[in-house]
C-alpha positions in Angstrom: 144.3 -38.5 -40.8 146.1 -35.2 -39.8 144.7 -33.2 -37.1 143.3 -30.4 -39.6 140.6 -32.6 -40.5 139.6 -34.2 -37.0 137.1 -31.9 -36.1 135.0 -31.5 -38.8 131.3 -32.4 -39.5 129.1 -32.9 -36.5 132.8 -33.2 -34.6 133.3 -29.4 -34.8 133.0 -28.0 -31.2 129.9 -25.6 -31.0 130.8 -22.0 -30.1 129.2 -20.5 -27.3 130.1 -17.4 -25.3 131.6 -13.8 -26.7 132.0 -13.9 -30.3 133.4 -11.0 -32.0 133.2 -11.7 -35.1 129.1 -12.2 -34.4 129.2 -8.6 -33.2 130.9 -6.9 -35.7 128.7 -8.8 -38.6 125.2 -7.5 -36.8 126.6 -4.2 -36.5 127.2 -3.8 -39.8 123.9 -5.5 -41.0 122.1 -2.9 -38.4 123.9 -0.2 -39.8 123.1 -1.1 -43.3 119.3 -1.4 -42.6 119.1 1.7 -40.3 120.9 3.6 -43.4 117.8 2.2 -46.0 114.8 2.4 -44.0 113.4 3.2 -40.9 110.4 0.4 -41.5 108.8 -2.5 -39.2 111.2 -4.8 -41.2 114.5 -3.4 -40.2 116.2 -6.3 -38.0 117.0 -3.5 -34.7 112.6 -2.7 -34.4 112.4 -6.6 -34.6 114.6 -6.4 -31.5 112.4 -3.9 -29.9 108.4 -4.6 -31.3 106.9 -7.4 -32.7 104.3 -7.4 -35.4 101.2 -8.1 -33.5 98.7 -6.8 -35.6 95.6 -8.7 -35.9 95.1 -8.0 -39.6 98.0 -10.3 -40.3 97.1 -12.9 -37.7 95.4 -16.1 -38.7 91.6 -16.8 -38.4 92.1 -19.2 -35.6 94.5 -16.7 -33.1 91.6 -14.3 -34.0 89.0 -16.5 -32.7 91.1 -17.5 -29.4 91.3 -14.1 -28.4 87.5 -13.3 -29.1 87.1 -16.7 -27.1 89.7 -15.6 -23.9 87.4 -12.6 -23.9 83.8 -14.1 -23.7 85.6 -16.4 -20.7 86.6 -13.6 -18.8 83.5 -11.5 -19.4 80.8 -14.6 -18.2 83.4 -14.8 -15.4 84.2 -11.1 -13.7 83.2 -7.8 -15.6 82.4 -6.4 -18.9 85.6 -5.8 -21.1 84.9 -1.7 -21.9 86.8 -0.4 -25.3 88.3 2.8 -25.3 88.5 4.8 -28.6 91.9 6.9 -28.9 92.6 9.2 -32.0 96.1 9.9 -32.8 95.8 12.6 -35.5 93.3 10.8 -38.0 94.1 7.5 -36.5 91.5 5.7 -34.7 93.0 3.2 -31.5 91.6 1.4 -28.7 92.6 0.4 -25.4 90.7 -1.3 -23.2 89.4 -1.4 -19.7 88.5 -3.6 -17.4 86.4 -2.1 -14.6 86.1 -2.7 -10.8 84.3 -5.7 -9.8 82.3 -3.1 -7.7 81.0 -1.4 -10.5 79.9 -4.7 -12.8 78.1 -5.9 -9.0 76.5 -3.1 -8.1 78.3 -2.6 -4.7 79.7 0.9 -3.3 83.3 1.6 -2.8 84.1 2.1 1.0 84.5 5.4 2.4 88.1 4.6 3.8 89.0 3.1 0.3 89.4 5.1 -2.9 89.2 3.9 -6.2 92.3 2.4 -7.5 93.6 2.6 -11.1 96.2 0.2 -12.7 97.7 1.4 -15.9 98.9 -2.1 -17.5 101.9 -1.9 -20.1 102.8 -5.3 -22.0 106.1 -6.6 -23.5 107.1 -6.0 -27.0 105.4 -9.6 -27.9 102.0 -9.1 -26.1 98.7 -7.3 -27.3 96.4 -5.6 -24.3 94.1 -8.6 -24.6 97.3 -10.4 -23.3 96.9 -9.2 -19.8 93.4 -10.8 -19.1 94.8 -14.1 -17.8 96.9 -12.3 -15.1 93.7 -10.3 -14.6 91.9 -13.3 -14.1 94.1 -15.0 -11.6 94.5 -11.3 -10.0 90.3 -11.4 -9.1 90.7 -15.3 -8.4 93.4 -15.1 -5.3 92.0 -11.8 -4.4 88.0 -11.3 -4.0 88.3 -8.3 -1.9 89.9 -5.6 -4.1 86.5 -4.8 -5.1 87.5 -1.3 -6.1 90.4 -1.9 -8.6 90.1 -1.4 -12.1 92.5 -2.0 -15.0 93.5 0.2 -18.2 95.1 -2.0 -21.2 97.5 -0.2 -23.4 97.4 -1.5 -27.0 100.6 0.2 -28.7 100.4 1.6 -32.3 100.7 -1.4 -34.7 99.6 -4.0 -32.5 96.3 -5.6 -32.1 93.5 -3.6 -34.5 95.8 -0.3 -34.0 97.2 1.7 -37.1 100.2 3.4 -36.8 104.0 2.3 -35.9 105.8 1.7 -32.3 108.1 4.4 -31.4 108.9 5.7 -28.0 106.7 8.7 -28.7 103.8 7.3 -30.2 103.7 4.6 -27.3 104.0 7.2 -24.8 101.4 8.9 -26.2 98.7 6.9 -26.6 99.3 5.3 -23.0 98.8 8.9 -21.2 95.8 9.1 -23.4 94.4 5.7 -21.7 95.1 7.0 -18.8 93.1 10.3 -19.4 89.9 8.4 -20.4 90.2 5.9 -17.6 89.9 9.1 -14.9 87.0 10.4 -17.0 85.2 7.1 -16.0 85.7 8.9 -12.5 84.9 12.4 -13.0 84.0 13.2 -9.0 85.8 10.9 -7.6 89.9 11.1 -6.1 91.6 7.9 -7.9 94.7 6.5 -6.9 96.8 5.5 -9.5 99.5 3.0 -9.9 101.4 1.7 -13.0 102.4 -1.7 -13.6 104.8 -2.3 -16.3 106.4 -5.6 -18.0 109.9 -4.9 -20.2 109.1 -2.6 -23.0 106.1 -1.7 -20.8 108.6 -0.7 -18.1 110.2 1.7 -20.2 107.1 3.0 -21.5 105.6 3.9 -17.5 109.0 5.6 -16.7 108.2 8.3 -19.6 105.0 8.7 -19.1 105.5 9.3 -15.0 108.4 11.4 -15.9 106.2 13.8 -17.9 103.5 13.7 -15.3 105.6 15.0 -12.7 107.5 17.5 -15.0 104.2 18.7 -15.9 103.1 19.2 -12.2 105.8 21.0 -10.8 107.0 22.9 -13.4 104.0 23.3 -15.9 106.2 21.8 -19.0 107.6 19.1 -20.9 110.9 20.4 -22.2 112.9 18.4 -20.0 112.0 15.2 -18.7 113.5 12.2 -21.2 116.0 11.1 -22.8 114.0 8.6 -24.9 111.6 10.9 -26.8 112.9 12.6 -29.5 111.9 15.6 -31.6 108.7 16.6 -33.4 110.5 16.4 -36.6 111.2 12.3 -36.3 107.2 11.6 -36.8 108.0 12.5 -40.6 110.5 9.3 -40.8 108.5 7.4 -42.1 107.8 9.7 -45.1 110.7 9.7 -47.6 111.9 13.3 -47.4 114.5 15.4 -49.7 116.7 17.5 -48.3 115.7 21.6 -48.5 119.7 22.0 -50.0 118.5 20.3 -53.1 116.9 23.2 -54.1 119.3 26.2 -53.5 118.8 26.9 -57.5 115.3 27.5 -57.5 114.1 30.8 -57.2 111.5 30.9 -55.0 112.8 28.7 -52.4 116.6 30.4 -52.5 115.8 32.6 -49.9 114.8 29.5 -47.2 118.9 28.7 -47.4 119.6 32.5 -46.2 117.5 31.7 -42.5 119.3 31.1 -39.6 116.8 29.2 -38.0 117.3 25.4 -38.1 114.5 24.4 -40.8 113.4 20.3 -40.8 113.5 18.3 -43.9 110.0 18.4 -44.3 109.4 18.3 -48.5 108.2 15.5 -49.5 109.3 13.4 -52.4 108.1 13.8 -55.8 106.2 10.2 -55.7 104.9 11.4 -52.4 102.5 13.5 -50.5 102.9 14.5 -47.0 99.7 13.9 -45.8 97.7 16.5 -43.9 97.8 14.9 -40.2 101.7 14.9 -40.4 101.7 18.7 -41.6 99.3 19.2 -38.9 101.3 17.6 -36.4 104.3 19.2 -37.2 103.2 22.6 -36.2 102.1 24.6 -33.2 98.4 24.6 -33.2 97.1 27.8 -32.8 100.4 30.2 -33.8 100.7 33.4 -31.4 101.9 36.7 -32.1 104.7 36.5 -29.9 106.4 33.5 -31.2 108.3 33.6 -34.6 106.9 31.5 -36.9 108.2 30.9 -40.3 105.2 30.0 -43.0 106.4 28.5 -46.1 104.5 28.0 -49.4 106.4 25.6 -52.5 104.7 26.1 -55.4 104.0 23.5 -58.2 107.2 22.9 -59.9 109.4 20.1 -61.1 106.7 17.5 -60.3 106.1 18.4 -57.0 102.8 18.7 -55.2 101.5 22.2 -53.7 101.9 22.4 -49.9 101.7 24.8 -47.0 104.0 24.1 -43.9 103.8 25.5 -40.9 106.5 25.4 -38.7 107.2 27.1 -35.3 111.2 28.1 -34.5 110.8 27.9 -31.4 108.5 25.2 -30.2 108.5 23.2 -32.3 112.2 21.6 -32.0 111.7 20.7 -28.4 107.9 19.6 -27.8 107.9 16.0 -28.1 104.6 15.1 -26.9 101.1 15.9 -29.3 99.7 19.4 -27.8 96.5 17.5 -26.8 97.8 14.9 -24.4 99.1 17.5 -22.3 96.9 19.6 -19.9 95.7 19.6 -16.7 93.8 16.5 -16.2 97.3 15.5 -15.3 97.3 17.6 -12.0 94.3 14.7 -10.9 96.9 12.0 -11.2 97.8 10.9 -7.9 100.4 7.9 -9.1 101.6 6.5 -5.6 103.0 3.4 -7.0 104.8 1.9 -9.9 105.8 -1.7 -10.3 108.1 -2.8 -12.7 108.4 -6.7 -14.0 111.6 -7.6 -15.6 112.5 -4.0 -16.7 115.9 -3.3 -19.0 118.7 -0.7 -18.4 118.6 0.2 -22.5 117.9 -1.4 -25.2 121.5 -1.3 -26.4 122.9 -3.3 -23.3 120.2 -5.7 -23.9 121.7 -6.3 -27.2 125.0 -6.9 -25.3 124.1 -9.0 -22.8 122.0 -11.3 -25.3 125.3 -11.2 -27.4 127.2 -13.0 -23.9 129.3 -9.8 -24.3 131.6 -9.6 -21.7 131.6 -7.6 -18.2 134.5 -5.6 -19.1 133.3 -4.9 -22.5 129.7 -4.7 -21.7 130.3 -0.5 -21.3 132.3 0.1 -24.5 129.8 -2.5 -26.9 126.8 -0.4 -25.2 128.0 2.8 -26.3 129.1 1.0 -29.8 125.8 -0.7 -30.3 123.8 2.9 -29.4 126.0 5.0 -32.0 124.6 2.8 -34.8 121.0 2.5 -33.6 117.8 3.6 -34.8 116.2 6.4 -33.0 112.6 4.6 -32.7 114.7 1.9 -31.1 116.3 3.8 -28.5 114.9 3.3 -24.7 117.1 4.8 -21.7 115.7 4.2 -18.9 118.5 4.8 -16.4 118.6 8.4 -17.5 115.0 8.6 -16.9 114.8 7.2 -13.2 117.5 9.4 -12.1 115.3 12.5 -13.3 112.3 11.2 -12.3 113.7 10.2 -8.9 115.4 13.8 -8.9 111.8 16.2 -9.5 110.2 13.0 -6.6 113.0 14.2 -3.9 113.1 17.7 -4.8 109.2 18.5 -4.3 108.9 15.1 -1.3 106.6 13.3 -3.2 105.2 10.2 -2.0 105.7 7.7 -4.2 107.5 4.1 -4.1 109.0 1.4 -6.9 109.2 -1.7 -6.6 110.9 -4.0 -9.3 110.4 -7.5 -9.9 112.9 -9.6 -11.8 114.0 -13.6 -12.2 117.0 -15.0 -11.1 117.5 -17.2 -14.6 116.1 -14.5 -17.1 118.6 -14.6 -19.9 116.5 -12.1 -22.1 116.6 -9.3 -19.6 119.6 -10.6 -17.0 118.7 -10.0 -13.5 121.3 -7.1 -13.0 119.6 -4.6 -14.8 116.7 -4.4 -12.4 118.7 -3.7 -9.9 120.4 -1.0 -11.6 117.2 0.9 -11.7 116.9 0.5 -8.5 120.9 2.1 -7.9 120.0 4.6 -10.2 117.3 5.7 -8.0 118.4 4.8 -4.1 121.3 8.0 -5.8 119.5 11.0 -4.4 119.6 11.5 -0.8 115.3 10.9 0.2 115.4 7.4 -1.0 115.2 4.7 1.3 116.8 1.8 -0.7 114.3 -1.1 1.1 115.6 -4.5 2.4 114.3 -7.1 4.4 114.6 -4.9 7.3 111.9 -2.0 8.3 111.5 0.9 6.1 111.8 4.5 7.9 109.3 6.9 7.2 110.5 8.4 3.9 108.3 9.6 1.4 110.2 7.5 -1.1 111.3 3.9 -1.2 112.5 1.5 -3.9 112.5 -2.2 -3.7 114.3 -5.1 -5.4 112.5 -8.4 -5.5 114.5 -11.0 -7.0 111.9 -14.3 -7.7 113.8 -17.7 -7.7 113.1 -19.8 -10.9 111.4 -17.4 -13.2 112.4 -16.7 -16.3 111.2 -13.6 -18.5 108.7 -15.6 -19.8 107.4 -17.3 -16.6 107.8 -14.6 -14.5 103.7 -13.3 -15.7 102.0 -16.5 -16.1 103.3 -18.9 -13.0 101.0 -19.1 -10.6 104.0 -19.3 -8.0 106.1 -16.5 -9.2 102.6 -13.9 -9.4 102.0 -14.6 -5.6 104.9 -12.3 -5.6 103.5 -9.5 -7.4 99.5 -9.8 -6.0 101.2 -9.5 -2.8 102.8 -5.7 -3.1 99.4 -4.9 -5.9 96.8 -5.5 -3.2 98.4 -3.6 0.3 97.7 0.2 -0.2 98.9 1.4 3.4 101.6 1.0 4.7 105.3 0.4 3.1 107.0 -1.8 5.8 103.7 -3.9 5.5 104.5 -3.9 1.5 108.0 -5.3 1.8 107.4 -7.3 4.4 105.1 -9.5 2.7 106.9 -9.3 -0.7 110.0 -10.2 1.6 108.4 -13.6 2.9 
């Protein structure tokens, strides 16, 4: 037999490492899907979110989650629910109070009451986080006075909606505000704890805390939300150039001002909570505002948008999340597990792509991605870590990652951590002593974990009780995480 045949069947050699021809074909199949639909079924959201919705899940999940809960509640403390509207969207989160609260003791006068704001991964509902809770309370009795807010994202557990950047940022700042109305007298310390896409998510949402406090806006402080005007992609729209020949809406193509596609199709109607959204509240005299009306013609539905030129292009964030309850937000701490540089890199480095191309394939893969996809998160630490050393904030990060996580390799966390040891007031920590700088960032690299293992292995979440339960002092933080 000639050696053209020798290798075939179960002989053929099975190819693993860079593949190019692997690249190019999921390129062009995420470019086709991007280019039909924005939906929950396009293969690049799979990448990012995961349908999690308990509508869709089978009787028996349902049941083990209602069961996990009863466990913990006969166990520690009450399981509270917190209602969230979103336009005419009704979410929950949930929160688990201090154990102080549920036995009826008093918080210390040199303790305050501490605040986690718990994130998930793309695969995990808030319900999710109540065995790490659990072990949390077990190998700790003494923090007494911590409580826990549960983020559900849109589209995941009984939540309506769909997972973008925005919309996920969103409704965790909203947790966050009715977790410190459970405290109305009271000065809370905050801290964030965040696991992959939950990483991503705390970055945003402390970047627009501290924009807000120092400067009193939101225009500027990420790179992964986008406009106002993508909350209408999931509506099909029709470009306003369509109809140049009509006569009353001829004179909309003679306005300088940039003008959304905001008409809806003819076999659609734009709903009143997105035209809502879409516009400035409560218009002013003082801000330009251009009203249109689009009569009933050619099958179309009668509307009135309002839409403001100048606002409305750069506010990301819903009008009613912002305001300031955030000035009460004392966030001292943020720990990150297993957190990504972007998701386009992750699509790289689960490709095998290699080092040299890893730069060029990251730009590639980002030029063809969807925009409810797209999570940056170096670009957010550096301007997060640039407003912290500008105003000397206190604040410190600590990242936690697994030496053989092939999901999320090892090397981005401590990229973050590059990106944010940049400006001159951060102490990048090591084993040795911190000095007394207001900021510090930490990398903790925990042997044998995986990105799966890395939250429910009793060995590998010794690491992260360790640097949740010390409150004081830094060098006693790292020191401990350290050994």
């Amino acid at each position: 037999m000639s050696s053209r045949y020798k290798n075939s069947g179960n002989d053929r050699p099975k190819n693993t490492g860079f593949n190019l021809k692997r690249i190019l074909y999921l390129m062009a199949h995420s470019q086709i899907v991007s280019s039909k639909s924005h939906g929950d079924d396009s293969w690049q959201r799979s990448l990012c979110y995961s349908n999690k919705n308990f509508n869709s899940f089978p009787r028996d999940m349902l049941l083990l989650y209602r069961r996990m809960a009863a466990v913990f509640e006969s166990h520690w403390t009450r399981i509270q629910t917190l209602t969230i509207y979103q336009g005419i969207e009704r979410n929950v989160s949930f929160m688990i109070p201090a154990l102080s609260n549920h036995c009826e003791l008093r918080f210390q006068k040199s303790q305050k009451p501490i605040i986690y704001l718990c994130c998930g991964g793309k695969d995990m509902v808030a319900l999710d986080w109540l065995p790490f809770i659990a072990k949390f309370f077990q190998s700790h009795p003494n923090e007494t006075n911590t409580s826990f807010l549960l983020v559900e994202y849109p589209g995941y557990g009984f939540n309506m909606g769909t997972a973008t950047p925005r919309t996920c940022t969103d409704i965790a700042l909203q947790t966050m505000k009715k977790g410190l109305e459970m405290y109305p007298n009271k000065d809370v310390t905050v801290k964030f704890l965040g696991y992959s896409l939950g990483a991503a998510v705390l970055l945003d949402s402390a970047n627009i805390i501290y924009s807000y406090i120092h400067s009193g806006n939101t225009d500027k402080y990420s790179s992964n939300m986008k406009p106002r005007q993508f909350s209408l992609a999931k509506y099909n729209v029709t470009n306003i150039t369509n109809f140049r020949d009509q006569r009353h809406l001829s004179r909309l193509c003679k306005i300088k001002t940039k003008i959304p596609q905001v008409l809806p199709n003819k076999n659609r109607i734009m709903p009143f909570s997105s035209v809502r959204d879409s516009c400035h509240p409560k218009p002013r005299s003082n801000r330009a505002g251009v009203f249109v009306r689009i009569k009933r013609k050619l099958r179309f539905h009668r509307a009135r948008v309002a839409i403001n030129s100048r606002r409305w292009l750069r506010r990301p964030v819903t009008p009613h999340v912002i305001g300031k309850w955030l000035k009460r937000i004392n966030l001292q701490q943020m720990i990150l597990i297993a957190p990504f540089t972007s998701t386009a890199e992750c699509v790289a480095a689960y490709l095998k792509v290699p080092s040299i191309l890893r730069s060029f394939s990251a730009h590639l893969f980002s030029f063809f991605q969807n925009d409810s996809t797209k999570y940056n998160n170096r670009s957010v630490v550096r301007r997060l870590f640039e407003n912290l050393s500008k105003f000397k904030q206190k604040f410190k990060l600590i990242v936690f990652h697994g030496d053989k996580d092939k999901i999320v390799p090892c090397y981005m966390g401590q990229q973050i951590i590059d990106e944010a040891a940049l400006w001159p007031n951060v102490h990048k920590c090591t084993n040795e002593t911190c000095p007394p700088w207001p900021l510090h960032a930490k990398m903790c690299i925990i042997p044998g974990a995986d990105h799966t293992t890395i939250c429910s292995n009793s060995e590998h979440l010794d690491y992260i009780f360790k640097a949740m339960c010390i409150h004081s002092d830094p060098n006693e933080i790292f020191d401990r995480i350290s050994h």
